[in-house]
PASEBA-1860 file (N, C-alpha, C; in nm, 3 decimals):
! residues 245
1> XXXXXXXX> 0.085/-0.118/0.000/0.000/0.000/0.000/0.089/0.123/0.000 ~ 0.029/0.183/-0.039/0.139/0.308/-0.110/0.076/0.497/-0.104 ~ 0.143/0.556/-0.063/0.098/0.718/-0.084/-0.060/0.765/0.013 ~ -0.024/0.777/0.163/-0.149/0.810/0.232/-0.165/0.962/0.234 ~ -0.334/0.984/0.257/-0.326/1.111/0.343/-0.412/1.085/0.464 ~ -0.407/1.151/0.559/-0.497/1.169/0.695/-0.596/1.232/0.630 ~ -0.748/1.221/0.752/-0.831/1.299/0.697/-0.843/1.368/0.874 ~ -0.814/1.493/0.845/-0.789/1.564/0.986/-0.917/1.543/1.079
9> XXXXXXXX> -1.024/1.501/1.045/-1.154/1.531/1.081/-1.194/1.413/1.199 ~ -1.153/1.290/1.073/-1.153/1.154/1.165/-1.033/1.076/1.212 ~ -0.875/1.183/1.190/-0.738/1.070/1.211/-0.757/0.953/1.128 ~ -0.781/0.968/1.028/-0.778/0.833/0.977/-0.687/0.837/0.843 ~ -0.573/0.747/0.814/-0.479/0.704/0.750/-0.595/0.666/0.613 ~ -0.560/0.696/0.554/-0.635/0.700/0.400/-0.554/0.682/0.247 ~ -0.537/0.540/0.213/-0.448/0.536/0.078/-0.503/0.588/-0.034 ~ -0.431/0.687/-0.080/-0.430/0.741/-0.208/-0.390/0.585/-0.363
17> XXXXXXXX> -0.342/0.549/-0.321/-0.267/0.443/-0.421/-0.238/0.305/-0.338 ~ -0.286/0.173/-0.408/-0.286/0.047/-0.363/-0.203/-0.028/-0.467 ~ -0.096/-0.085/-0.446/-0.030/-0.151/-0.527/-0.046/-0.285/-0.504 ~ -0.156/-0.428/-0.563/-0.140/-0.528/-0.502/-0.116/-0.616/-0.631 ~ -0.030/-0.743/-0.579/0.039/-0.782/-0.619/-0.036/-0.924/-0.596 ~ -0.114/-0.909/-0.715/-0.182/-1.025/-0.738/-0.170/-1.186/-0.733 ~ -0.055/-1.220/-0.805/0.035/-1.317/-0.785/0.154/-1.323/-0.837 ~ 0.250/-1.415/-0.783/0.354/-1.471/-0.813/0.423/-1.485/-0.923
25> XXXXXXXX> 0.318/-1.518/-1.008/0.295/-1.633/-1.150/0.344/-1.484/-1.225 ~ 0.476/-1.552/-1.336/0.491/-1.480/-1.446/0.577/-1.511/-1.564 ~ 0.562/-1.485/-1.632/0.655/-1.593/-1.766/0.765/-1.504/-1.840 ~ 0.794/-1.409/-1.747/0.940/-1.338/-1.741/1.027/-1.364/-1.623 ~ 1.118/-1.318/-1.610/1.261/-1.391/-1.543/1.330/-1.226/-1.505 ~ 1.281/-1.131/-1.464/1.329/-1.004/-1.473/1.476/-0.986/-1.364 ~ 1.566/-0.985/-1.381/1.649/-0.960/-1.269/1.681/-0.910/-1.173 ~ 1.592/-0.737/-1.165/1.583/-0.710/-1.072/1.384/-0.715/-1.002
33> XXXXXXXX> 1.357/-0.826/-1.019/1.206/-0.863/-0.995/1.213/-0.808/-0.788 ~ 1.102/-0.752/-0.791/1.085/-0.763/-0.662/1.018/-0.826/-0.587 ~ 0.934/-0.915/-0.690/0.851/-1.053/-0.610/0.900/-1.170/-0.603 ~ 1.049/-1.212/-0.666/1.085/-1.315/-0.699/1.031/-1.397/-0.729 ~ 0.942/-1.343/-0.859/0.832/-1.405/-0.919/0.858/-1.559/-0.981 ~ 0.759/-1.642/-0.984/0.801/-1.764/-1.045/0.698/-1.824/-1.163 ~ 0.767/-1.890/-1.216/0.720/-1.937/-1.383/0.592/-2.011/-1.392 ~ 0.574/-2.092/-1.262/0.435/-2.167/-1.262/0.317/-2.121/-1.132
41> XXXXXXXX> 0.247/-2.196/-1.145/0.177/-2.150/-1.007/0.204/-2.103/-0.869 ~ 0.131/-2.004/-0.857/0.185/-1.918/-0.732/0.101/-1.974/-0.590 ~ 0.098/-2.076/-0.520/0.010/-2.093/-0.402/-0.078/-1.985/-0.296 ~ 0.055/-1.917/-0.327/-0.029/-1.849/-0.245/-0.079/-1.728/-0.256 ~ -0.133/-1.690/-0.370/-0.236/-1.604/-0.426/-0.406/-1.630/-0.350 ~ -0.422/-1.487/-0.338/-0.591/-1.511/-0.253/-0.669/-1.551/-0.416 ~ -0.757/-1.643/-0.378/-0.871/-1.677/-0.466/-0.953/-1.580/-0.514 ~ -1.057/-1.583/-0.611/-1.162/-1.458/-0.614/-1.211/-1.434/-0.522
49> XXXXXXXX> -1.284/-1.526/-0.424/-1.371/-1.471/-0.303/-1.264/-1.353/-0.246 ~ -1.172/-1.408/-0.258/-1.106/-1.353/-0.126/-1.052/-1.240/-0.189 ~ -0.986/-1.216/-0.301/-0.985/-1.100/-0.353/-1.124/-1.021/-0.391 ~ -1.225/-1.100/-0.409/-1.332/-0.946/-0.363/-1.328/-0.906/-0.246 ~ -1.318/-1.030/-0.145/-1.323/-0.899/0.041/-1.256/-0.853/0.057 ~ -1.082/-0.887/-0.006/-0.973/-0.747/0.031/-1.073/-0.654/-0.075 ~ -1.100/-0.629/-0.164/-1.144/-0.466/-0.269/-1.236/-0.410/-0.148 ~ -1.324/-0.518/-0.119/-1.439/-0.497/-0.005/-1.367/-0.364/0.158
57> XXXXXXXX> -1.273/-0.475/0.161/-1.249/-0.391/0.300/-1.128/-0.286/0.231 ~ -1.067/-0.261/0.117/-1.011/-0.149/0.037/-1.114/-0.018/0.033 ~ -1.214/-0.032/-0.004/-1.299/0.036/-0.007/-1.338/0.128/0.095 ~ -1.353/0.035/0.227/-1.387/0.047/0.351/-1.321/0.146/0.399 ~ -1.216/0.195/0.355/-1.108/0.255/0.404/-1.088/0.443/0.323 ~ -1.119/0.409/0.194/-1.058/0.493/0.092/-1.118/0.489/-0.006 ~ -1.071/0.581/-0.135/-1.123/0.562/-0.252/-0.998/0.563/-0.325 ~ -0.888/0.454/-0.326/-0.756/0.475/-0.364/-0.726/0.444/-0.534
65> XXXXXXXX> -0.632/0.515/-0.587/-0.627/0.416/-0.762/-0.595/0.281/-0.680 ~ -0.600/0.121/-0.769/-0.593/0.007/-0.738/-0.481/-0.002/-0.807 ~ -0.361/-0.038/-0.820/-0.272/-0.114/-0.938/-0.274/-0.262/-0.904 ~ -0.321/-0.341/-0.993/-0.364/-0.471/-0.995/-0.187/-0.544/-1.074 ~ -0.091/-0.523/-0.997/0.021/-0.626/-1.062/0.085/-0.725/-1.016 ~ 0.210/-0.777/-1.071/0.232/-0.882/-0.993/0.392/-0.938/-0.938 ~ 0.457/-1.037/-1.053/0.406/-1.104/-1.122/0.370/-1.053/-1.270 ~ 0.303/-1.093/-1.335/0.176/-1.064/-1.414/0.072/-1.112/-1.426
73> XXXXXXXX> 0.023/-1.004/-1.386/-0.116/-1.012/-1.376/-0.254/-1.051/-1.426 ~ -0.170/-1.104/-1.592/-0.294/-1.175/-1.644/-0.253/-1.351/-1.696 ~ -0.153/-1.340/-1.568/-0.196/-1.494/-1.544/-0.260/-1.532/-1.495 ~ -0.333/-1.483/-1.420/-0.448/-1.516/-1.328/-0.574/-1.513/-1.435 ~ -0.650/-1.664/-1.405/-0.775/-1.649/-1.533/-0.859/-1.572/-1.458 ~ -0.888/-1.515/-1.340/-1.009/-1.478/-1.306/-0.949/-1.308/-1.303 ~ -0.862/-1.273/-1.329/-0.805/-1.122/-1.376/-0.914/-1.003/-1.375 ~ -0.990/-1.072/-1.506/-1.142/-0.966/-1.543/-1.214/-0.978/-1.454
81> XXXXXXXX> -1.236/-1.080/-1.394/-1.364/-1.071/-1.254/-1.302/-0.966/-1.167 ~ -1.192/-0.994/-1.121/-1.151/-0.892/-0.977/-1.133/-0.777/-1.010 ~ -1.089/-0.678/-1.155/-1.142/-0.592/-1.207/-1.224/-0.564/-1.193 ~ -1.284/-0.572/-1.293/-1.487/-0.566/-1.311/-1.536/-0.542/-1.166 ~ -1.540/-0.642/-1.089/-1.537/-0.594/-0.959/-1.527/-0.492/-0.845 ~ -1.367/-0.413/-0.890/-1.335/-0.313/-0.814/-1.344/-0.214/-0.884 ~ -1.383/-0.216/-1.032/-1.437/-0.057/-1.082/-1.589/-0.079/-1.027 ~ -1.694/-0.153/-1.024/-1.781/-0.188/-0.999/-1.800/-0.132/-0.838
89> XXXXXXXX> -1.704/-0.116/-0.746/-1.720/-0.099/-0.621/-1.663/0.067/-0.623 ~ -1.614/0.116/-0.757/-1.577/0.250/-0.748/-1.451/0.293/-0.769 ~ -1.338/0.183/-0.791/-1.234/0.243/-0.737/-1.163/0.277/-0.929 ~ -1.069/0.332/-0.902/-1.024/0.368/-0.993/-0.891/0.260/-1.044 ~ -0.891/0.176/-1.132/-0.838/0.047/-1.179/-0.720/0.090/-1.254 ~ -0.596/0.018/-1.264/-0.540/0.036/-1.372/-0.420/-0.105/-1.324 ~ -0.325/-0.128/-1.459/-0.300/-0.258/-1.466/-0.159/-0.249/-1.480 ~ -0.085/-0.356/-1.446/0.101/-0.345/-1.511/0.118/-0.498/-1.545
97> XXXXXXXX> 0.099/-0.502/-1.676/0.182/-0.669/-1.699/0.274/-0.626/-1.810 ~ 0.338/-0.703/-1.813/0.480/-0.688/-1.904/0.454/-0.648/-2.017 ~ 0.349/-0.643/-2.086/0.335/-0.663/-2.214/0.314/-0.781/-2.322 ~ 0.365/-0.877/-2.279/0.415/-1.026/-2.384/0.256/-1.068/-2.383 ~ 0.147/-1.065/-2.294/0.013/-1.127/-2.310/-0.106/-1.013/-2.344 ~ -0.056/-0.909/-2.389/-0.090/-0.836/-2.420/-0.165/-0.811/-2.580 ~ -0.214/-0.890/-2.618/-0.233/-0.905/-2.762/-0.367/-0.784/-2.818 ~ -0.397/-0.767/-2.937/-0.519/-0.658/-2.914/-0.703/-0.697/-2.852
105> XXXXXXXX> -0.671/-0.826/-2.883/-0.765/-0.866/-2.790/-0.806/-0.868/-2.647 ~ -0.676/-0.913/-2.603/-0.685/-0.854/-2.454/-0.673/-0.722/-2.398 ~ -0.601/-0.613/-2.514/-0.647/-0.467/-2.511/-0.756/-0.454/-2.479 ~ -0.806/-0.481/-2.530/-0.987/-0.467/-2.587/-1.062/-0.508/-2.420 ~ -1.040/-0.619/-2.409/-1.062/-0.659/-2.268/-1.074/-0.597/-2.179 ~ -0.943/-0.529/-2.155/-0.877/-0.448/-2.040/-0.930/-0.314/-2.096 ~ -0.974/-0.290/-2.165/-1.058/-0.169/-2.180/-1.187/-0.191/-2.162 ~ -1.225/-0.289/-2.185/-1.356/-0.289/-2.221/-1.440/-0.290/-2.044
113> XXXXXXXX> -1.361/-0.363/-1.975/-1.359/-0.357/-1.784/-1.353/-0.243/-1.707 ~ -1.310/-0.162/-1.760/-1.272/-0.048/-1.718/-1.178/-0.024/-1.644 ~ -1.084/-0.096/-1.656/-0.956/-0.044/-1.669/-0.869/0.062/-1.711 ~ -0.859/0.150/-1.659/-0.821/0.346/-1.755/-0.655/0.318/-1.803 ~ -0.594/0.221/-1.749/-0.487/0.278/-1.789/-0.373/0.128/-1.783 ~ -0.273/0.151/-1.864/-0.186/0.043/-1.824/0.000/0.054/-1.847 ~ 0.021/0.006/-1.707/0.168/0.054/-1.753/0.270/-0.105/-1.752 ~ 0.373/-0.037/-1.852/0.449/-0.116/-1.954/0.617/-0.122/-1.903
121> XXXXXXXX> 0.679/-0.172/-1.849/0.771/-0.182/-1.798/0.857/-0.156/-1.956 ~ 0.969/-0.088/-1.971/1.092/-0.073/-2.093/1.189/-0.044/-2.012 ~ 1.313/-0.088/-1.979/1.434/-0.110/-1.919/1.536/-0.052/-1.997 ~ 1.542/-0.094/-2.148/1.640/-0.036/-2.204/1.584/0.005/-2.327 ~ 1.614/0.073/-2.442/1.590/0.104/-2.521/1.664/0.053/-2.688 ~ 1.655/-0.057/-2.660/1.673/-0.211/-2.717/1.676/-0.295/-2.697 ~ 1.638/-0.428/-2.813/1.607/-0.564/-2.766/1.679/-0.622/-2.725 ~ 1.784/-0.623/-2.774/1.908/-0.703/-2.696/1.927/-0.698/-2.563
129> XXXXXXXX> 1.949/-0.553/-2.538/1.908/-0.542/-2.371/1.813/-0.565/-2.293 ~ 1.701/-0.520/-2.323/1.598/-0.535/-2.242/1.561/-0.706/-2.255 ~ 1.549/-0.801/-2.355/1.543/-0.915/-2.346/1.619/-0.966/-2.225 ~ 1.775/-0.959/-2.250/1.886/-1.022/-2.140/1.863/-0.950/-1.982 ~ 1.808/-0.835/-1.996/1.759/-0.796/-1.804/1.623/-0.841/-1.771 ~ 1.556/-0.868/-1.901/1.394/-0.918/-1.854/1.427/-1.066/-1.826 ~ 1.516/-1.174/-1.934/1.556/-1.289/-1.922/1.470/-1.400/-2.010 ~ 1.398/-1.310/-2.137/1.335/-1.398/-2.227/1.303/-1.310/-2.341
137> XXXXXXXX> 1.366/-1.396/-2.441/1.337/-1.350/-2.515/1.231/-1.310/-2.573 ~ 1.209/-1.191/-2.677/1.125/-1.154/-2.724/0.993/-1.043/-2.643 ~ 1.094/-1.010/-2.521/1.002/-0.948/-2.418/0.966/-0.787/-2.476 ~ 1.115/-0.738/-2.535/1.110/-0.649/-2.591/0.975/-0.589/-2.678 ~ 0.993/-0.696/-2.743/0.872/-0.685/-2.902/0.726/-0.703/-2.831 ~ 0.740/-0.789/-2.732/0.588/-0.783/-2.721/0.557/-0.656/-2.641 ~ 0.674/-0.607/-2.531/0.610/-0.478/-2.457/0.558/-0.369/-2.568 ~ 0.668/-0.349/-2.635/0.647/-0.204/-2.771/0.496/-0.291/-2.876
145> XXXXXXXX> 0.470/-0.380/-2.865/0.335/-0.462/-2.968/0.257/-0.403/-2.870 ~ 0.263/-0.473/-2.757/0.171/-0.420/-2.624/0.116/-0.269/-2.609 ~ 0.200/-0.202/-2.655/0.144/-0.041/-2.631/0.070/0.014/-2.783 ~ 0.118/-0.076/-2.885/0.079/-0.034/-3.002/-0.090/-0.085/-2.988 ~ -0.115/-0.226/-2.954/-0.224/-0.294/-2.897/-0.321/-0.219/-2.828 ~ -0.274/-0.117/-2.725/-0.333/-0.060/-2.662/-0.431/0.087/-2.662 ~ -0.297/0.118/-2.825/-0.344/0.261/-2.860/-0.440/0.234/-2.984 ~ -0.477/0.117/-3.033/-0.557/0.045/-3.090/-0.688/0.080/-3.071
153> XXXXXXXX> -0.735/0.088/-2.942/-0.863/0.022/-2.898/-0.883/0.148/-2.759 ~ -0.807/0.242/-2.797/-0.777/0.344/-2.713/-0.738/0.394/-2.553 ~ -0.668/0.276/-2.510/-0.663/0.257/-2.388/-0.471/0.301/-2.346 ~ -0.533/0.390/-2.251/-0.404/0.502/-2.176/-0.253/0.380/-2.150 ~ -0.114/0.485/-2.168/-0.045/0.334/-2.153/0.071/0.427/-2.114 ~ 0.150/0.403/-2.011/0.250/0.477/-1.959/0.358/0.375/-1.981 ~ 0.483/0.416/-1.974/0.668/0.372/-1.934/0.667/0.331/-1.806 ~ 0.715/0.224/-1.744/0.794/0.275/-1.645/0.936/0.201/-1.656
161> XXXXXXXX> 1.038/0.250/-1.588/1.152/0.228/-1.667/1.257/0.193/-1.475 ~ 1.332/0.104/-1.481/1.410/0.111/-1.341/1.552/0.137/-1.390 ~ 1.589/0.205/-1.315/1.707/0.286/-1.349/1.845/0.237/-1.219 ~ 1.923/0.186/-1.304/2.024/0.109/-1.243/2.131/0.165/-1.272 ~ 2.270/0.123/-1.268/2.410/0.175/-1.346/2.394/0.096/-1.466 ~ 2.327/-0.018/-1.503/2.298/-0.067/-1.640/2.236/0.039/-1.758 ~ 2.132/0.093/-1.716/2.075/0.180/-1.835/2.026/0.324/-1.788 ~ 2.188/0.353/-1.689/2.190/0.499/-1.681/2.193/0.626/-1.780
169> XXXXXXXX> 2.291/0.520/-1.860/2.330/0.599/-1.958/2.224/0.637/-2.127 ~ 2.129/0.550/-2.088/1.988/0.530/-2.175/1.858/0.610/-2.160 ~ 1.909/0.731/-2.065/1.729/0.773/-2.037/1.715/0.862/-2.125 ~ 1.767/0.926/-2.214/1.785/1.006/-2.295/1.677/0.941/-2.414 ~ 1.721/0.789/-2.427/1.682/0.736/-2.519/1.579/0.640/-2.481 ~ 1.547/0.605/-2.373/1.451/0.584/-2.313/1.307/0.660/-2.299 ~ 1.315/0.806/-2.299/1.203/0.935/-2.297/1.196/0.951/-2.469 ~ 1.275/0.912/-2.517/1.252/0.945/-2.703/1.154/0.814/-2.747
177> XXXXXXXX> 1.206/0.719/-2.689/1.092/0.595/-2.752/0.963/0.612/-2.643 ~ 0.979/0.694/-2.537/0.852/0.684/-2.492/0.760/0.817/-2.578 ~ 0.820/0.887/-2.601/0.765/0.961/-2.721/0.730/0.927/-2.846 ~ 0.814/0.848/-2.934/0.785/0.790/-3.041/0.669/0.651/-3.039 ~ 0.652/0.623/-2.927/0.518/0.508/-2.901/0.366/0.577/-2.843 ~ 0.432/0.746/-2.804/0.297/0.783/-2.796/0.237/0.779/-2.627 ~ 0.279/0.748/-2.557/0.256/0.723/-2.416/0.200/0.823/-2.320 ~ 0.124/0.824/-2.228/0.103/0.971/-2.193/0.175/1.018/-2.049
185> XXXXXXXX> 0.257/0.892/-2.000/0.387/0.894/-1.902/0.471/0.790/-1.908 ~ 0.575/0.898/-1.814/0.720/0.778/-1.828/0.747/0.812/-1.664 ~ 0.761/0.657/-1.649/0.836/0.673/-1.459/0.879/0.609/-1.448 ~ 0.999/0.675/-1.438/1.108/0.615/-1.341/1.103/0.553/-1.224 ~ 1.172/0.416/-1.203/1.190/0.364/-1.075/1.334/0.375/-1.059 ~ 1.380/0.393/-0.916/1.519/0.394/-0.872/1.500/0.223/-0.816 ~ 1.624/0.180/-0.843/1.591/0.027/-0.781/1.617/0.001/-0.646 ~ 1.524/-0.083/-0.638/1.513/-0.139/-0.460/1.573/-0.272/-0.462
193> XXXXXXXX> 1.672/-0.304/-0.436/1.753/-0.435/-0.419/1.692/-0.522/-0.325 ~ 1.527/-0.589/-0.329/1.446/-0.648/-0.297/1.412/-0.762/-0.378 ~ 1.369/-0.857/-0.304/1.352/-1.008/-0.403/1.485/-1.069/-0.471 ~ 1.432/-1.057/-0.604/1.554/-1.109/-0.727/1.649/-0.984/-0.708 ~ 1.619/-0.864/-0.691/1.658/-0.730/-0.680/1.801/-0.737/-0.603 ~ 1.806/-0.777/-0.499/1.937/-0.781/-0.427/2.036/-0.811/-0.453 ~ 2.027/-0.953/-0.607/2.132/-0.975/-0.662/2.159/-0.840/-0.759 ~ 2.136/-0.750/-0.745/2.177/-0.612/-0.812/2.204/-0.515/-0.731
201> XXXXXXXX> 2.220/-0.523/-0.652/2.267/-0.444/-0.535/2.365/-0.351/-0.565 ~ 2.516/-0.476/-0.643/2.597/-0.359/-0.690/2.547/-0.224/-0.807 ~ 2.474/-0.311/-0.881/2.369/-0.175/-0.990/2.346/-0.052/-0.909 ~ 2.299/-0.076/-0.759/2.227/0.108/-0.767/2.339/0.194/-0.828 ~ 2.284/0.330/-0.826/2.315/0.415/-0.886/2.403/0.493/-0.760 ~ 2.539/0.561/-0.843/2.611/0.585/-0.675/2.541/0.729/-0.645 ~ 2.596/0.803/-0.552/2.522/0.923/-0.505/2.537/1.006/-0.593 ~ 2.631/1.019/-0.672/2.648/1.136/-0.811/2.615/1.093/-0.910
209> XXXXXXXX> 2.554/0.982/-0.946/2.462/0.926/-1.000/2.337/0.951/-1.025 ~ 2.276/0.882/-0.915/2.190/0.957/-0.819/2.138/1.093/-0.856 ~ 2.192/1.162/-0.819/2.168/1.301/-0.796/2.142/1.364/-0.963 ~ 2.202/1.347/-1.037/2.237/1.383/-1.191/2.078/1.291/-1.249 ~ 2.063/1.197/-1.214/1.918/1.165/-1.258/1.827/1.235/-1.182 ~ 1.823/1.275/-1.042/1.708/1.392/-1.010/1.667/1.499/-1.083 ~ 1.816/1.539/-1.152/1.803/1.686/-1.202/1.761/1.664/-1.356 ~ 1.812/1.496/-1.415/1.732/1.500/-1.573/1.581/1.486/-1.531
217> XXXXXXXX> 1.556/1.437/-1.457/1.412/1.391/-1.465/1.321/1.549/-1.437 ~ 1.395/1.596/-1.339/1.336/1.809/-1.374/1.335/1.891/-1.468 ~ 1.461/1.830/-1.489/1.446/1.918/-1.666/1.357/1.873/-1.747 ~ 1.361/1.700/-1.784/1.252/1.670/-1.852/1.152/1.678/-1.840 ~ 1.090/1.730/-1.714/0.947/1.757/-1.682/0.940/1.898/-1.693 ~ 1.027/1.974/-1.740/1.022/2.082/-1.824/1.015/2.137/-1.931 ~ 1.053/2.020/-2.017/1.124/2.061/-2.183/0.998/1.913/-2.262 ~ 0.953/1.819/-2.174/0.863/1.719/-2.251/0.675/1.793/-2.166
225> XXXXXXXX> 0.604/1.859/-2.159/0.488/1.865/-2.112/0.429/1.801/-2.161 ~ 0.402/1.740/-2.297/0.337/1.597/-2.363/0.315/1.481/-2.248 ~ 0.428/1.488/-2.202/0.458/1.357/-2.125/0.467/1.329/-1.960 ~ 0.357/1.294/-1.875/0.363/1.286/-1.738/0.505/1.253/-1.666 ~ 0.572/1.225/-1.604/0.691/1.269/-1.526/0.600/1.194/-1.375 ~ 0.680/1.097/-1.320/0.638/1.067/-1.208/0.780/0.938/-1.159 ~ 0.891/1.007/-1.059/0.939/0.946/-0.986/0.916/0.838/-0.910 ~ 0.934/0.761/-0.872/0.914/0.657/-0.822/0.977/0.583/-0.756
233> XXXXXXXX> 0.987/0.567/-0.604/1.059/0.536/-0.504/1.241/0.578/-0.499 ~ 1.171/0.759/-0.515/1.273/0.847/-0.529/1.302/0.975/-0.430 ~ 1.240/0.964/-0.302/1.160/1.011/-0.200/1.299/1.167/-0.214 ~ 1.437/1.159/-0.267/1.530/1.274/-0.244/1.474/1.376/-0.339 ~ 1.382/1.355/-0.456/1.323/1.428/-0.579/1.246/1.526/-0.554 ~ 1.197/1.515/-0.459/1.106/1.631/-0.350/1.210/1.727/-0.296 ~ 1.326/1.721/-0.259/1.439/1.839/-0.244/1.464/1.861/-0.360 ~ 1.520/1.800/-0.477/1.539/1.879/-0.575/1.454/1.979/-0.630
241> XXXXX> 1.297/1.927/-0.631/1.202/2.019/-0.651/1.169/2.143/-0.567 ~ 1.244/2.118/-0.462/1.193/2.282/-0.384/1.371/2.342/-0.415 ~ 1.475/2.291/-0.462/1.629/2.370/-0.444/1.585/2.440/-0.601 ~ 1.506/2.384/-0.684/1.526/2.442/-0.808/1.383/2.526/-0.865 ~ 1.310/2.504/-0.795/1.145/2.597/-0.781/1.220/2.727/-0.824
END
């Protein structure tokens, strides 16, 4: 669970944003995965019942966006029910699977549920790369098919991109293909050496590193207004934004 506010009136802790992590199950191999997701069945994923009473008692609480990921998320066959479901109960839906099951049919799907929006993991800004950090081939082609799929049938489709010492040197070219595919954001993740993640530990980015991506990601949210701009588990980006206001 992710991004609260209080409501001064009743003290009550109130999520703006729910990130749940549907299951396990995913047919990528990502290296820095933070679920240490696995290839076949995930046990211990809640069932439908039980994922309607978490939306149930979600609700109870807030009126938060839902991000329904995983894993990926449309390994799960009952996917569209627990959707359908939680726009059905109000909340505001949106989706992250890799792309690769993404075909225009299941565009269509995921629009048709009401689902507003879906974001697309791109790592590097080629196949070669992004295949060998996702860890299967062809991941590439289906994410960039995936967004083409999406703008098909008119359904919203953002970047998000994790930013390591691997494809530091790529965001340049990373924000150009998120332009040239049309997207209506790009976000950055700083990596969390969590799960599969830890074996990348040496990857983070050092502090002058670091810091030099705070200040592209300001500029670019200056010089791209086309394009949403949203940091992501980058909590130092909030000083840069008040040293350079």
């Amino acid at each position: 669970m992710k991004q609260q506010h209080v409501d001064e009136k009743e003290k009550i802790f109130k999520p703006i944003l729910v990130a749940w992590e549907v299951t396990r199950s995913c047919n990528l191999a990502c290296k820095h995965c933070r679920a240490s997701s696995l290839r076949g069945p995930y046990p211990g994923e809640l069932s439908t019942e039980e994922s309607f009473k978490l939306i149930d008692q979600i609700t109870e609480v807030g009126n938060p966006i839902l991000i329904l990921t995983g894993g990926e998320p449309l390994m799960r066959d009952d996917i569209f029910e627990i959707a359908d479901y939680a726009v059905k109960k109000g909340l505001r839906v949106v989706m992250a699977p890799n792309g690769t099951l993404v075909t225009e049919v299941v565009a269509k799907k995921i629009k048709d549920v009401g689902i507003q929006r879906i974001s697309i993991s791109i790592d590097f800004p080629t196949e070669e790369l992004h295949d060998k950090f996702r860890g299967v081939e062809g991941a590439y082609k289906g994410a960039v098919q995936a967004i083409k799929n999406a703008h098909k049938v008119g359904l919203d489709v953002q970047i998000n991109s994790t930013i390591t010492k691997l494809n530091y040197k790529y965001l340049d070219d990373l924000l150009k293909l998120s332009e040239e595919l049309g997207v209506v954001a790009f976000h950055p993740f700083l990596l969390v050496p969590t799960g599969r993640g830890k074996e990348l530990e040496e990857q983070e980015l050092s502090p002058e590193e670091y810091e030099k991506t705070l200040n592209w990601i300001y500029d670019m949210q200056k010089a791209c207004p086309n394009i949403f701009f949203k940091p992501t588990d980058v909590p130092h980006y909030f000083r840069v934004r008040m040293q350079r206001a």
